[in-house]
N, C-alpha and C positions, 0 to 999 in steps of 0.2 A: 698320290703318285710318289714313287720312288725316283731318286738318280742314281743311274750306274755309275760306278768308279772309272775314273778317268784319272790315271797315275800321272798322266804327260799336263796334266793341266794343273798349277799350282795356286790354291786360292789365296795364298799370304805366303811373304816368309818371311818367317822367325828371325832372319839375322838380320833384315833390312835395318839401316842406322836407327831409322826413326822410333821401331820398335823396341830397338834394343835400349835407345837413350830414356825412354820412356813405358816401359812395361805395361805397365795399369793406365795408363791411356791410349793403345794399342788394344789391347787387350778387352776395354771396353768397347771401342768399337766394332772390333771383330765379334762381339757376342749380338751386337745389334744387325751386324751386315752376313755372318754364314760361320755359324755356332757351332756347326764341324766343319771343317774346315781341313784340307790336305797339302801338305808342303812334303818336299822329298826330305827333309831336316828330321820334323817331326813326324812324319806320315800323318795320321790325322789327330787333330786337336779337339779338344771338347771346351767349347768357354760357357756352355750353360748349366746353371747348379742342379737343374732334375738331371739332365745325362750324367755329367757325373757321380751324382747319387745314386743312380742307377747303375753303372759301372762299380762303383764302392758292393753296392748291394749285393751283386750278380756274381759270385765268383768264379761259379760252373761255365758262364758264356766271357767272360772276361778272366783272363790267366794274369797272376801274380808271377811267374816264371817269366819274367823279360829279361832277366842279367845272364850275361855270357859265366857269370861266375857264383860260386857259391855265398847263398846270401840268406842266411837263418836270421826271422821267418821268414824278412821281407818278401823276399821275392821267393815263394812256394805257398801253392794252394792246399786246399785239406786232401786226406787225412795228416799228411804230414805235418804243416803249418799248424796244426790244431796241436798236435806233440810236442812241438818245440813251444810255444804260445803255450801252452801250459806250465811249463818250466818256466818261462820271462816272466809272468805276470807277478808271480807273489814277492818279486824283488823291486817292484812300487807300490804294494799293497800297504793300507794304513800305517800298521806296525813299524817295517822300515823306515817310513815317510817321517815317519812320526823322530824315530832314533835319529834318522839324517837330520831334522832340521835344525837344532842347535848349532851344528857344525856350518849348516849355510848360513845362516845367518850370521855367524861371527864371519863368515869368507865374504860377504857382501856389505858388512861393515866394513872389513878391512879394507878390499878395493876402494871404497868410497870414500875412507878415511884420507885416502893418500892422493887426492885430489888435491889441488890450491884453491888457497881460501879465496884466493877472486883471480877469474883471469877466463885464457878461453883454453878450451882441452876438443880434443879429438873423441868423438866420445864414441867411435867401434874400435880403435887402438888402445886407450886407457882406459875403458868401463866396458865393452861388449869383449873384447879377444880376451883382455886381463879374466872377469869374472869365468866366463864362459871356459878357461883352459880351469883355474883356479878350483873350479867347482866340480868338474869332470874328473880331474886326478882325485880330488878328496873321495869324491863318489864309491871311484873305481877302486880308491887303495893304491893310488899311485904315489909316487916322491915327487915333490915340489923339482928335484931335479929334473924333471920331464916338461915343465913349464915353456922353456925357451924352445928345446930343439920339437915340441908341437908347434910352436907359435911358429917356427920357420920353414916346417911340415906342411900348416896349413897355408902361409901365403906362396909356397912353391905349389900345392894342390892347386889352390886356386887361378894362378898364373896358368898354369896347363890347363887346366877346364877352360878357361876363357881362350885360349888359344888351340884347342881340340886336337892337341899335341897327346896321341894316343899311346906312343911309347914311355912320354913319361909321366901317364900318367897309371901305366903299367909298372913301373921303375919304382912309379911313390906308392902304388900298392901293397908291393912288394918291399918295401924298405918300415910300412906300416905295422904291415904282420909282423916283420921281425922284432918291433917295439913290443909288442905283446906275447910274443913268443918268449922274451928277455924275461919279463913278468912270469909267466908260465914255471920257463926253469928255474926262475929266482925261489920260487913255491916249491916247486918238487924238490929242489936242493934243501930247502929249509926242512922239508917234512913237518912234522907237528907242529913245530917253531914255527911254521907260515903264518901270518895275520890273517884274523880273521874279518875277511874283507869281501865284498865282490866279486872280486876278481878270483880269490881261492874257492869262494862257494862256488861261484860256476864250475870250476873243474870240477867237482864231485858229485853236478848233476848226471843220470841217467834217460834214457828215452829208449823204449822198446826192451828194457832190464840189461841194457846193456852202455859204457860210460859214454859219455860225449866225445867224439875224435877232435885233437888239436886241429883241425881242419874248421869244426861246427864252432869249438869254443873260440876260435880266433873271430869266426864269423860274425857271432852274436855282438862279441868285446869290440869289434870296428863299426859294427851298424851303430852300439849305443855311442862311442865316442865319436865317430867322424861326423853323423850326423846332432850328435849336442854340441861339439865346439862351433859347425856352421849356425844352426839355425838358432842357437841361444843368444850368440856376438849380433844375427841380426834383428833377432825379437829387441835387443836391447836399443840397437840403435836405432829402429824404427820406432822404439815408445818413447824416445828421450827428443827425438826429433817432433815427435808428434804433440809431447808436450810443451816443448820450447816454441811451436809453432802457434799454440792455444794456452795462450797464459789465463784467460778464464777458468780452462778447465785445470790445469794445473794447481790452481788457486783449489777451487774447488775439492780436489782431492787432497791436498794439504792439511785439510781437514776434515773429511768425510772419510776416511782410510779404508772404511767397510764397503766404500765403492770398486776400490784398487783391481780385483778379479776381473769384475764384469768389466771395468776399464781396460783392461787389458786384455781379453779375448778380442772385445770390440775394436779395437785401435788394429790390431793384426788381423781384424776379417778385413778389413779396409785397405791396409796395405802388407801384402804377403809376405813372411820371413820364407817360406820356402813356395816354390812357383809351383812346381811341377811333378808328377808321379809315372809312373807306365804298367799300364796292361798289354795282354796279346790278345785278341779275339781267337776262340778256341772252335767256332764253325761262324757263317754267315751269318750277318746280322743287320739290322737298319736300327739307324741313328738320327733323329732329328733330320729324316727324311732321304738320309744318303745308305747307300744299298753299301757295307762293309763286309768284304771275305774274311774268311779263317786264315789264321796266321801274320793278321795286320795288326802293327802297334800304334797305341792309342796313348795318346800323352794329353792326362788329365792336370790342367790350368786351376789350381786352387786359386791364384790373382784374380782370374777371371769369377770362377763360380759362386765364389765369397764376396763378390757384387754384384748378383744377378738382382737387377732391380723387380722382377719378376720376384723373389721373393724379400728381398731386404728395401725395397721401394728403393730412395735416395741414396746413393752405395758409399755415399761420402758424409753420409748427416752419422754421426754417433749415439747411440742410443745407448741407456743403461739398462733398458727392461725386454731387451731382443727375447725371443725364446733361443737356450742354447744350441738347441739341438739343431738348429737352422747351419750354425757355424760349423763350418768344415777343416779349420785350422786344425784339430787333431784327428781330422780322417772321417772315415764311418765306414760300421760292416764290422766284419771279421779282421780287419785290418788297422783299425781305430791302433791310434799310436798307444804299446802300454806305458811309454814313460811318461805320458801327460802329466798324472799329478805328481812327476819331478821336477818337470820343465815349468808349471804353473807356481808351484813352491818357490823352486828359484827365480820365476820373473819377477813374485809377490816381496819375497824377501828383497829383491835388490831394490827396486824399487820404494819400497818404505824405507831403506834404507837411505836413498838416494833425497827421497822427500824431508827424513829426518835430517840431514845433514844441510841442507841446501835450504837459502831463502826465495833464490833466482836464478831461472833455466833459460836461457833465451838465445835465437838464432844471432849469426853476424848477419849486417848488413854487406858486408863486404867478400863475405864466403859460403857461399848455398851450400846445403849437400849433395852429395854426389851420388847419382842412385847405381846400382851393382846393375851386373848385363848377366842376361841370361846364361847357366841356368839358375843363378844365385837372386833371392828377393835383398828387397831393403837397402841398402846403402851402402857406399865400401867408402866414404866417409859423409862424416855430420860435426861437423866444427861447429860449437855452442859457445858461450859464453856461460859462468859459473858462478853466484855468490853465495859464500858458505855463512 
């Protein structure tokens, strides 16, 4: 038996205190008590890992088109998606990966270098925001001069997200593109002289034999940077927290270093650096039992899915030998994130970097962290203490 939609009737919601102070214990209950689930916020939610895998999979019955704004590829399904995703992918392909990594790993020494030798540090203000801007400008070909006015770019975004202040969060879109647009002209100006970067190679890609409009190429340059300066600052301070929390395992990997990946997929399927995604349903559809119309948006809970005990059993035990493809941290489908083995590179790097440096990572007794609200995962702080 199916249930009809009943728009008036709200089975959770999303901003209640309790949720919001506490994400992934929310979030696990909702997957036990009504796994889709409708709030007027999110319309429906999916906290079970086969729906969303099924959503991931499905792109013909589930649309990647949910942004009021143009968003290459994110948010576009194929043919087109498939054009532009042709062009992204070979700028994380081995070869590049391989050039970048000397450069990260001296940027993730540096950060790490410039810690104190004992004491306690903030560690998503000095080692998550620090690397995460650090790494993204190298990436991109940008100047270290751009360092500060992102870093006060991103806690003005994020001040308006959490306060769902839609003009300015219109205002900082707009003041974003124009950072990248600076870039743009700073390249055409130079002509030949432009570096050979990122940034310049995108503008000389093609789709359909004809060039990419400043419109696609601003697109593409805000999806990789807005979304690496977020979800990198909180992969970082979800692993440092997680290790500070577990000095066995810390220990452990101190010297086992060939563990380091698998530790850290694992530690992020457990607690989510990014929470959430959105589809459109593109005709009628049923969902874990609820009868859903065409044209309804579906906001898929990676927090949740990524502990479906149904398929990870205990969503809190850490295992080193998961099978990966279980983990939804970098997506799946046609949509599977392509910077993955950027973002894995530089969690790997800092982190050994972090481990090289460091004898002792451990919580205060005196200042818990602080977990980030919706729609942000992980922490918006983690005060540790540090001996180098």
């Amino acid at each position: 038996m199916t249930e009809p939609i009943d728009t008036a009737h709200q089975d959770w919601d999303p901003r209640a205190g309790h949720v919001l102070d506490d994400q992934i214990t929310a979030y696990d209950e909702m997957r036990g008590r009504c796994p889709v689930a409708y709030s007027e916020y999110l319309q429906w939610s999916l906290f079970r890992h086969e729906d969303v895998l099924r959503v991931l999979e499905d792109h013909a019955t589930f649309s990647s088109v949910a942004s009021r704004h143009l968003s290459v590829p994110n948010a576009m399904d194929p043919p087109e998606h498939t054009k532009f995703r042709r062009i992204i992918e070979p700028y994380f392909a081995p070869a590049p990966m391989a050039d970048f990594a000397p450069r990260c790993r001296a940027i993730a020494a540096d950060v790490v270098d410039r810690l104190p030798a004992e004491g306690e540090v903030e560690a998503m203000a000095e080692m998550g925001q620090n690397f995460a801007l650090e790494i993204q400008c190298a990436f991109m070909g940008w100047p270290a001069s751009l360092h500060e006015p992102l870093r006060a770019w991103v806690l003005r975004q994020q001040a308006a997200t959490l306060a769902g202040d839609r003009e300015a969060l219109g205002q900082l879109a707009l003041e974003f593109d124009g950072v990248i647009r600076e870039r743009l002209a700073s390249r055409r100006k130079a002509g030949t002289a432009a570096p050979d970067d990122v940034t310049t190679r995108i503008m000389h890609e093609t789709v359909d034999g004809r060039p990419l409009t400043d419109e696609e190429i601003v697109s593409i340059l805000r999806n990789w940077t807005v979304g690496e300066l977020g979800t990198i600052a909180a992969c970082i301070g979800i692993l440092m927290r997680y290790l500070a929390a577990n000095p066995e395992l810390q220990a452990r990997l101190r010297v086992e270093r060939h563990l380091l990946p698998a530790a850290i997929d694992e530690i992020l399927r457990i607690d989510a650096p990014l929470m959430s995604n959105r589809r459109v349903t593109t005709c009628p559809v049923e969902i874990g039992g609820r009868q859903i119309p065409a044209g309804e948006r579906l906001t898929l809970l990676w927090g949740s899915a990524n502990r479906d005990e149904v398929v990870f059993g205990n969503p809190d035990e850490l295992r080193l030998d998961r099978d990966p493809k279980d983990n939804l941290l970098y997506g799946a489908g046609i949509h599977v994130c392509p910077g993955a083995p950027l973002a894995r590179m530089e969690l790997e790097d800092f982190m050994t970097a972090l481990l090289d440096a460091t004898q002792e990572i451990r919580l205060l007794d005196d200042r818990p962290p602080v977990r980030a609200r919706f729609p942000a995962g992980g922490y918006s702080e983690v005060p540790l203490f540090i001996r180098r």
